[in-house]
C-alpha positions as CSV (number, residue, x, y, z in Angstrom):
1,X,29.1,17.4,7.2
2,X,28.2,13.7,5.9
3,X,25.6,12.1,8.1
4,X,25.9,8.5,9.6
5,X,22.7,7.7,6.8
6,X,24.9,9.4,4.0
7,X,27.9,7.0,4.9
8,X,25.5,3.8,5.2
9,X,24.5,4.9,1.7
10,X,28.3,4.8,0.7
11,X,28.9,1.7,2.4
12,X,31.2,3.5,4.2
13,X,29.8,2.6,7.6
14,X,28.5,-0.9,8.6
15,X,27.3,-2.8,12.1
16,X,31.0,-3.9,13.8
17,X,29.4,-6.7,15.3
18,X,27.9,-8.5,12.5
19,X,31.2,-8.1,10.6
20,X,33.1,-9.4,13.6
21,X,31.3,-12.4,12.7
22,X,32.1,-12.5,9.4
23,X,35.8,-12.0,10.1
24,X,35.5,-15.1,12.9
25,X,34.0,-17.0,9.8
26,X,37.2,-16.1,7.9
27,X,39.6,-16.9,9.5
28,X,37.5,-20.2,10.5
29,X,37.6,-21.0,7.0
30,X,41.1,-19.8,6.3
31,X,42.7,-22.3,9.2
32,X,40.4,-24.9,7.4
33,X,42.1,-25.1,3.9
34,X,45.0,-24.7,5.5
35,X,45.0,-27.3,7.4
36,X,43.0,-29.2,4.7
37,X,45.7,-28.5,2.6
38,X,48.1,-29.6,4.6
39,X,46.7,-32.9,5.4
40,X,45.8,-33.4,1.7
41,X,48.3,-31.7,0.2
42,X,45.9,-30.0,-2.5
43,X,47.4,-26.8,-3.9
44,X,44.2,-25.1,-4.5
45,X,43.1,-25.1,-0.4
46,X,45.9,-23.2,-0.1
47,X,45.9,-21.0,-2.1
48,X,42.3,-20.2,-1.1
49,X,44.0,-20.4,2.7
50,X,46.4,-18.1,2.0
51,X,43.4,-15.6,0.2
52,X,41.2,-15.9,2.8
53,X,44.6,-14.9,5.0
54,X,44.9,-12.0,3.3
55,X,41.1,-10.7,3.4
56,X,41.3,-11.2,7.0
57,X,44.2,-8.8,7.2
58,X,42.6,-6.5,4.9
59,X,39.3,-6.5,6.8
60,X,40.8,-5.6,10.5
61,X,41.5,-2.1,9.9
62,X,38.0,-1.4,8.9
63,X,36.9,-1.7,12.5
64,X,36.5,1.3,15.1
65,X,34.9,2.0,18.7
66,X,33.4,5.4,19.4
67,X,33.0,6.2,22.8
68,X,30.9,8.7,23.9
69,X,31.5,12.8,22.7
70,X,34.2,11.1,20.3
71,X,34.2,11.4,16.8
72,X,36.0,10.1,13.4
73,X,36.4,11.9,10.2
74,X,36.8,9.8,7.8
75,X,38.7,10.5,4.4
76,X,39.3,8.8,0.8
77,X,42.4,9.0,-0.8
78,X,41.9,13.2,0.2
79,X,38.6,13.7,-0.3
80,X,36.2,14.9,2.8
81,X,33.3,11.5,3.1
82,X,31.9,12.4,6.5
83,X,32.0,12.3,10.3
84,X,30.9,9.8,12.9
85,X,29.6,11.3,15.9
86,X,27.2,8.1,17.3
87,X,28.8,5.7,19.9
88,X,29.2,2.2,19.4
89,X,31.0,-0.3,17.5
90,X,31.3,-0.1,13.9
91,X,33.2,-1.4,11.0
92,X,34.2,0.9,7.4
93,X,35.9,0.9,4.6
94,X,39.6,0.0,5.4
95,X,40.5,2.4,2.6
96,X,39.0,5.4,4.5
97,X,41.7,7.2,7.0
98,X,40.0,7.9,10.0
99,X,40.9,10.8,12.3
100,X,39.7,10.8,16.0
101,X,38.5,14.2,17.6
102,X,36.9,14.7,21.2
103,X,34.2,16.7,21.5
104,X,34.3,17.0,24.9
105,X,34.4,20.3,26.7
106,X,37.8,21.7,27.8
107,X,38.5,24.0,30.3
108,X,41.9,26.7,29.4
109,X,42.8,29.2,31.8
110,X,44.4,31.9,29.9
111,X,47.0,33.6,32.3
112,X,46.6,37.4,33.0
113,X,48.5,40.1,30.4
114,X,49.3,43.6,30.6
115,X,47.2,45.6,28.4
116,X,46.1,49.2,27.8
117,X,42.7,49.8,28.8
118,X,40.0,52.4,27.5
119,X,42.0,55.1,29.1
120,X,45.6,54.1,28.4
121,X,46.2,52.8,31.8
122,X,48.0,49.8,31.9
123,X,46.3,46.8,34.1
124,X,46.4,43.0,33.9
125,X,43.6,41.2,33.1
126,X,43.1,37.2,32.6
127,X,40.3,35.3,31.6
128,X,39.0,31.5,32.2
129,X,37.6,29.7,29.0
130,X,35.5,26.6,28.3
131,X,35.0,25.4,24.3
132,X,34.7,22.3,22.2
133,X,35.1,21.5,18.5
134,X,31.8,21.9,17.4
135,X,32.4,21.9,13.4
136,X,34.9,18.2,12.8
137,X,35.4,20.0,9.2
138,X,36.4,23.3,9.6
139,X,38.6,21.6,13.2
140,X,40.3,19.1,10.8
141,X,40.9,21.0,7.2
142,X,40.6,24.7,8.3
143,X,43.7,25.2,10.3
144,X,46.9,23.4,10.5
145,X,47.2,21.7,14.0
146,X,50.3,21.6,15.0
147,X,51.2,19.6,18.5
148,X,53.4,21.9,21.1
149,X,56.7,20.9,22.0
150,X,55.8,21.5,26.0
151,X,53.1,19.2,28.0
152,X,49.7,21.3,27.9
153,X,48.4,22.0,31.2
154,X,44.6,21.4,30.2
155,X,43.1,17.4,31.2
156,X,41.4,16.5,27.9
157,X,40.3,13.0,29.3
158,X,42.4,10.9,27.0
159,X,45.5,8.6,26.9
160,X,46.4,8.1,23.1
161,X,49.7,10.4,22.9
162,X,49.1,11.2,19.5
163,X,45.5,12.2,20.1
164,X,46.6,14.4,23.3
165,X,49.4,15.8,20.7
166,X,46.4,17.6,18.6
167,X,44.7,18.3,21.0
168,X,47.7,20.6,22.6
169,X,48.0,22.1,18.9
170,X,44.0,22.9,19.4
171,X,44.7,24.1,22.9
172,X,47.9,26.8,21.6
173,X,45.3,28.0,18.9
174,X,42.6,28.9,21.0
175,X,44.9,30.3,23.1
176,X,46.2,32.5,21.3
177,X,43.0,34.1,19.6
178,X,41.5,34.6,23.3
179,X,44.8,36.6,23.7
180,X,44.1,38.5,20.8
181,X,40.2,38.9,21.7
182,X,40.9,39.9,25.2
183,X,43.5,42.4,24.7
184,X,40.7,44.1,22.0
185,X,37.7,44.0,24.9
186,X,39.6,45.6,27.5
187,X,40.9,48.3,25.3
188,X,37.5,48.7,24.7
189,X,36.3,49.7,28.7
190,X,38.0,51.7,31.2
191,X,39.2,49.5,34.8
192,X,36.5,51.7,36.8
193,X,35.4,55.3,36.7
194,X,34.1,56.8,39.9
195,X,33.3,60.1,38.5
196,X,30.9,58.4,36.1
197,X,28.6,55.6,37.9
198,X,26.3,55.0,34.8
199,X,29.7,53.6,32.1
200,X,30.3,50.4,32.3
201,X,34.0,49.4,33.3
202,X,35.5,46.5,33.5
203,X,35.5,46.1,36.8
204,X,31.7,47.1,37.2
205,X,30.2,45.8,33.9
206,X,30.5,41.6,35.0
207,X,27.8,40.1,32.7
208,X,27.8,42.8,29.8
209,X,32.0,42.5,29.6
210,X,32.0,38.6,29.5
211,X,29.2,38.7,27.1
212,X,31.3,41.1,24.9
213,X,34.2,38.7,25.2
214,X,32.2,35.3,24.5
215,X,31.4,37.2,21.3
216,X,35.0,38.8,20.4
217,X,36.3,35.0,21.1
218,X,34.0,33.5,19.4
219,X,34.7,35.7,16.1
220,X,38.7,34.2,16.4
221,X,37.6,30.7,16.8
222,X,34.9,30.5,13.9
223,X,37.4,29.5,11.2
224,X,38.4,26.6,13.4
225,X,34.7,24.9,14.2
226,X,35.0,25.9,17.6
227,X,32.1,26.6,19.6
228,X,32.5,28.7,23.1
229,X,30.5,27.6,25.7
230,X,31.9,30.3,29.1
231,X,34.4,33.2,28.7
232,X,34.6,35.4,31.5
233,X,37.7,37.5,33.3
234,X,38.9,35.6,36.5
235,X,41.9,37.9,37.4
236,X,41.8,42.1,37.0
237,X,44.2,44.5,38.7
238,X,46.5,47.6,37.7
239,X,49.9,47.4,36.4
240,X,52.2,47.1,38.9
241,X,53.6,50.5,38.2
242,X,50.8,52.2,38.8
243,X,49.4,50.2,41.3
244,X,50.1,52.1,44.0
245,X,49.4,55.7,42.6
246,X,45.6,54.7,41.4
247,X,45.3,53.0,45.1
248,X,46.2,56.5,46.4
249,X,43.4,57.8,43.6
250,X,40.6,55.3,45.0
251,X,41.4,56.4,48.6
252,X,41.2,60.3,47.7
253,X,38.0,59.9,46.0
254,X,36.3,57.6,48.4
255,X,37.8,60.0,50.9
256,X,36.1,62.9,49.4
257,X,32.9,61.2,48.5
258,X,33.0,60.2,52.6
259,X,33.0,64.0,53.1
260,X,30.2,65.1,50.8
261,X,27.8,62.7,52.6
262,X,29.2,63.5,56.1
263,X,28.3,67.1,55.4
264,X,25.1,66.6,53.5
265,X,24.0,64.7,56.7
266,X,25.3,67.4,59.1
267,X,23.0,70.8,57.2
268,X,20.5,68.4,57.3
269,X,20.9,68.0,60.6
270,X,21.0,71.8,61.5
271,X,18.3,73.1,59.6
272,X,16.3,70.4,61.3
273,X,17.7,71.6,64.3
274,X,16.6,74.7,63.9
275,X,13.5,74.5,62.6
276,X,12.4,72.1,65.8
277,X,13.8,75.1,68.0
278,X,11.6,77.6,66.1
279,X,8.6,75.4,65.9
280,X,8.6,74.7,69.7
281,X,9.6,78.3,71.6
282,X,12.2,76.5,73.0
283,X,14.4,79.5,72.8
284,X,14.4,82.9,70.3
285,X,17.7,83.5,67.9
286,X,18.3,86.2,66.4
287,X,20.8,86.1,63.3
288,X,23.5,86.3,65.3
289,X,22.7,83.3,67.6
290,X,21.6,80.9,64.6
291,X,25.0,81.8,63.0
292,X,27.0,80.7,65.9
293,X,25.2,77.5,66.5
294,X,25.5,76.4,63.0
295,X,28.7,77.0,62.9
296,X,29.2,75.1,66.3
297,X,27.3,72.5,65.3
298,X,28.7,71.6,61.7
299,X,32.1,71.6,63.8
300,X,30.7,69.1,65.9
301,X,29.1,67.2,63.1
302,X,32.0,67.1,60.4
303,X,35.2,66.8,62.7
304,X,37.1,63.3,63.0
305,X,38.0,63.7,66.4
306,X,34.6,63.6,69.0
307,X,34.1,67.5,70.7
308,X,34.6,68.4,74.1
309,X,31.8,70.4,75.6
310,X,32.2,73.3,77.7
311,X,29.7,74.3,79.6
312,X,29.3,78.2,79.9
313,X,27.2,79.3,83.4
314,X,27.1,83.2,82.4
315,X,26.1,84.3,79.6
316,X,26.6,83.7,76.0
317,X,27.7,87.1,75.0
């Protein structure tokens, strides 16, 4: 990419104020000999009024005013001379063509898709993207920009319709490479594994996914100079077909994982039971006994329902 020294050093790029004075002193001079002319009637004033007409014509295009994260690739006759990035107001070469491009940060929210994940299921998943044109070269001469048909839904802060135009054709190819990147990451991680704590999933890996996706989207929009500055997944859920069968699968397993703690707590509970008995006389068990209130108690511990005590004034046997 040209600098703004390189295009000084072309004479591609000048101060726009000092040759808005020299224009004002143009077309001074040109009203002059024509009126000079006209008074005098002296062919050769105007002829030079009717140059000096023409080089104030000529020199109007060269002008341009940047505004801040705007830029303007310039060309000559087809050939690549260099891109503008500094704000201000300046004047070039008329010759030159001059292409505006924001480099301002836009915001894309890429609406959720049914995709296959690491185990086949299919889920919907969506993603929310910021980027920027980054490269004005490989965003102007890599890819052909065509503008979309439809209004695009993404605010890119300007009112020139034929800027906004391009800027829709950037916004349909970004879109749909972060199509194509998503649908690879998530067929890359399972939704969520409960059997497995330590894999990452995509509903349990958060940074590690969206870092994996910057990357996978930022492979797509290389070729086009654009640099990605946020991907991460804003909307993940199953299929709707199998929505309700893997809901009935999270509420078995969570049911069952309920259980193993519920009785893990309640032997705990009984051995400490018994032990405290043992260690403190309060009453000798034989086998038999220390059966029966384990079994009592574990019934007591793991049942849903709370247990209704009956109280036995004979004895036990």
């Amino acid at each position: 990419m040209e600098s703004k020294e390189r295009l000084k050093l072309m004479g591609a790029m000048n101060n726009g104020f000092m040759h808005l004075l020299i224009n004002l002193a143009v077309i001074g001079l040109a009203i002059y000999c024509c009126a000079a002319a006209g008074s005098n009637g002296n062919a050769v004033l105007g002829v030079l009024g009717g140059l000096l007409w023409v080089l104030w014509g000529f020199h109007i295009p060269g002008f341009m005013v940047i505004q801040p994260n705007q830029s303007r690739v310039l060309t000559f006759f087809g050939r690549y001379s260099g891109t503008v990035t500094d704000n201000g107001f300046f004047w070039t070469n008329p010759f030159y063509v001059k292409r505006k491009l924001s480099l301002r940060a836009r915001n894309m929210d890429v609406p959720p898709i049914k995709v296959n994940d690491k185990g086949g299921n299919p889920i919907m998943i969506g993603l929310v993207l910021v980027w920027r044109i980054k490269d004005t070269y490989k965003a102007c001469f890599n890819i052909d920009v065509e503008p979309e048909t439809k209004p695009a839904t993404v605010n890119v802060g300007t009112s020139n319709s034929t800027v906004q135009q391009k800027l829709n054709g950037y916004d349909n190819f970004v879109s749909v490479q972060s199509d194509s990147a998503l649908r690879k990451v998530a067929s890359l991680y399972a939704y969520d594994n409960l059997e497995d704590k330590n894999e990452v999933t995509l509903r349990n890996g958060g940074d590690e996914v969206n870092r994996r996706l910057e990357q996978e989207i930022r492979k797509h929009l290389e070729i086009a100079g654009i640099e990605v500055v946020e991907a991460r997944i804003n909307y993940l859920a199953y299929a709707q077909e199998i929505a309700s069968v893997m809901l009935k699968r999270q509420q078995a397993e969570a049911i069952i994982a309920a259980r193993e703690k519920i009785v893990e707590g309640a032997v705990s509970m009984v051995d400490m039971a018994l032990k405290k008995l043992a260690a403190d006389h309060v009453v000798e068990m034989d086998d038999e006994r220390k059966a029966a209130m384990v079994s009592n108690l574990m019934v007591v511990l793991c049942g849903d329902e709370g247990a209704s005590p009956v109280v036995n004034t004979g004895s036990i046997y």
